[in-house]
C-alpha positions as CSV (number, residue, x, y, z in Angstrom):
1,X,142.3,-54.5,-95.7
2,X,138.8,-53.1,-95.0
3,X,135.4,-55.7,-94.2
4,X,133.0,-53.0,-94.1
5,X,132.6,-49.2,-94.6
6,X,129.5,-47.5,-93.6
7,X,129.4,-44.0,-95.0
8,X,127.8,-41.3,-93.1
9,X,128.3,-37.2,-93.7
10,X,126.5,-34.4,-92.6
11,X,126.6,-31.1,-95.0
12,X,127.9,-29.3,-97.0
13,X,127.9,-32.2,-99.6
14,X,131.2,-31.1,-101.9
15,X,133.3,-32.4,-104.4
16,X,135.2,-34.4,-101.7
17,X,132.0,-36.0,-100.6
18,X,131.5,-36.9,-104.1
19,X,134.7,-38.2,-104.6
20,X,134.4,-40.4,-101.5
21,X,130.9,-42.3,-103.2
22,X,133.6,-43.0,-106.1
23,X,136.0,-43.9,-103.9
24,X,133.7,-46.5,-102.2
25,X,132.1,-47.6,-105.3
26,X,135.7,-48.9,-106.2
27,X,135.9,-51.0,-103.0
28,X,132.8,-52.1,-103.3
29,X,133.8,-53.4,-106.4
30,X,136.8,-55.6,-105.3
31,X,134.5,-57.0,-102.3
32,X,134.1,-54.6,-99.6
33,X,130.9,-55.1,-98.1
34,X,129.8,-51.1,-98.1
35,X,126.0,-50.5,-95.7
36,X,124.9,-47.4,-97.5
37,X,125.4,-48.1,-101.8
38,X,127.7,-45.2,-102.8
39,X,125.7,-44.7,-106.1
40,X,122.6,-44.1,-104.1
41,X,124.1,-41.7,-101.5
42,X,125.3,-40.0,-105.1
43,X,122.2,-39.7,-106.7
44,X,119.7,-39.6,-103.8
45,X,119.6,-35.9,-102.5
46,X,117.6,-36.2,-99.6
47,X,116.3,-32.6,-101.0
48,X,115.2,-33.9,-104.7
49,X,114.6,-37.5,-104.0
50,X,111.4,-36.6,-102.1
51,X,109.8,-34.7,-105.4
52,X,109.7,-38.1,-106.8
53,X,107.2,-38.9,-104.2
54,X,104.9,-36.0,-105.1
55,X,101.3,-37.6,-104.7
56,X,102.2,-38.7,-101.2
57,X,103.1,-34.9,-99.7
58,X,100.7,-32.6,-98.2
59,X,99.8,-29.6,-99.9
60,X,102.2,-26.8,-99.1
């Protein structure tokens, strides 16, 4: 029985990574209290999710 998971990876992001945010999605389901939401790890690329902040960037 796990409480709490916190997930934390440095690259490369692979298929196991991905498979891990499943993986904890699932547990977070049945009640396991996981810090960092699976989805968002998922579907935040630290590269891309910064383009959605655009008009706050300097010029490059």
């Amino acid at each position: 029985e796990i409480d709490v998971v916190m997930m934390r990876k440095d690259p490369p992001f692979d298929m196991n990574y991905i498979y891990s945010t499943y993986l904890l999605e699932r547990g977070q389901s049945e009640g396991t209290l996981v810090i960092n939401n699976p989805r968002s790890l998922r579907d935040c690329n630290e590269k891309f999710f910064a383009t959605a902040f655009a008009n706050y960037q300097p010029p490059s």
